[in-house]
C-alpha positions in Angstrom: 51.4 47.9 -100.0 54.8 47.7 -98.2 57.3 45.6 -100.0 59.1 43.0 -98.0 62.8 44.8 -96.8 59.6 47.6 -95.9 58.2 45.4 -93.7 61.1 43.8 -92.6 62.4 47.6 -91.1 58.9 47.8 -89.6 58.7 44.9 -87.7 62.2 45.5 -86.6 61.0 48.8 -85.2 58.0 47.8 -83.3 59.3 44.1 -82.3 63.4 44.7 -81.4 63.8 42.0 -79.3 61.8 39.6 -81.3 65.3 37.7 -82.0 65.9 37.0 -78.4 62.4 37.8 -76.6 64.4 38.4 -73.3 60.8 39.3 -71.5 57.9 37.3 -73.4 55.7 40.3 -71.7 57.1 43.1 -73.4 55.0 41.7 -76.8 51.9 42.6 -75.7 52.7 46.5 -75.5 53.2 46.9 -79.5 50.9 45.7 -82.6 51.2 46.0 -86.1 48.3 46.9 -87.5 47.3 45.6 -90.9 43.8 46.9 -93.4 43.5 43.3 -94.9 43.9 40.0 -94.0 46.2 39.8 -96.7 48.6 42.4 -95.2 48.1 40.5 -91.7 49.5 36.8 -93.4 52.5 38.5 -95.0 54.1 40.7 -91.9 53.2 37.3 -89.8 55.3 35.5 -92.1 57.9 37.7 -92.3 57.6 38.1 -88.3 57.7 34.4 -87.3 61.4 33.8 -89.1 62.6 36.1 -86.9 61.5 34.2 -84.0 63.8 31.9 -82.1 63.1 28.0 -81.9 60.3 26.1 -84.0 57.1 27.9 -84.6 53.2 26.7 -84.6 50.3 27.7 -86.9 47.0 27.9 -85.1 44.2 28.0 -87.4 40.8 30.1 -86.5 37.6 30.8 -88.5 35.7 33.4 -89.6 32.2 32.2 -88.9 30.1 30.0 -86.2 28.3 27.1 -86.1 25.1 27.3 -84.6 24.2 24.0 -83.1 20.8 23.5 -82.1 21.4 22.0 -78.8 23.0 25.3 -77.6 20.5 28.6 -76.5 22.8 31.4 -77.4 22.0 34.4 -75.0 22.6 37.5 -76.8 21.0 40.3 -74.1 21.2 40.1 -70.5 
């Protein structure tokens, strides 16, 4: 596991511009790549106080609901 100043050089590496984003586009050419989820929360912590302005946490899920008014089409 990388410690934080680790991470911190990392991020700095693949994201240089992340201070100022002069070109919003130029994001989507890099990732940092993470084995756990764990991993993930911690460089996006670390990530989003380098961003300018106020941020916003979307939340997702890691499962479906299945309602049974909805066919789900799995083959074509």
């Amino acid at each position: 596991m990388l410690h934080n100043l680790d991470k911190e050089g990392l991020i700095k590496k693949v994201y240089p511009t992340l201070e100022t984003i002069p070109d919003p586009d130029s994001l989507v050419n890099s990732a940092i790549l993470c084995p756990t989820n764990e991993d993930v929360d911690s460089i996006n912590e670390i990530a989003t106080k380098f961003l300018p302005g106020e941020t916003i946490e979307y939340l997702s899920t890691n499962s479906i609901v299945n309602d049974v008014n909805t066919a789900v089409l799995l083959h074509s």
